[in-house]
N, C-alpha and C positions, 0 to 999 in steps of 0.2 A: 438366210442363205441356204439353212439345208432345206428350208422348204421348195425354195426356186431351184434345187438341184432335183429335187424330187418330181418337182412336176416341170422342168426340161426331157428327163429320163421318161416319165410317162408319154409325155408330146413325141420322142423319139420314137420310141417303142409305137405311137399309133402312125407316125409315117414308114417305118419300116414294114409294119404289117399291111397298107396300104398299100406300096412298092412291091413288097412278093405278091401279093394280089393279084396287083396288076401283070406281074411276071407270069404267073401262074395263066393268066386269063390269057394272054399273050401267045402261050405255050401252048 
């Protein structure tokens, strides 16, 4: 379980940084 929590959290963290990215490039 903490493994699958850890690497959701990791998964999140690279669609978030993808999304500002994207926000950024946007901008």
């Amino acid at each position: 379980l903490l493994v699958d929590l850890m690497a959701f959290r990791e998964q999140a963290l690279r669609i978030i940084l993808d999304l500002s990215s994207t926000v950024i490039t946007l901008l």
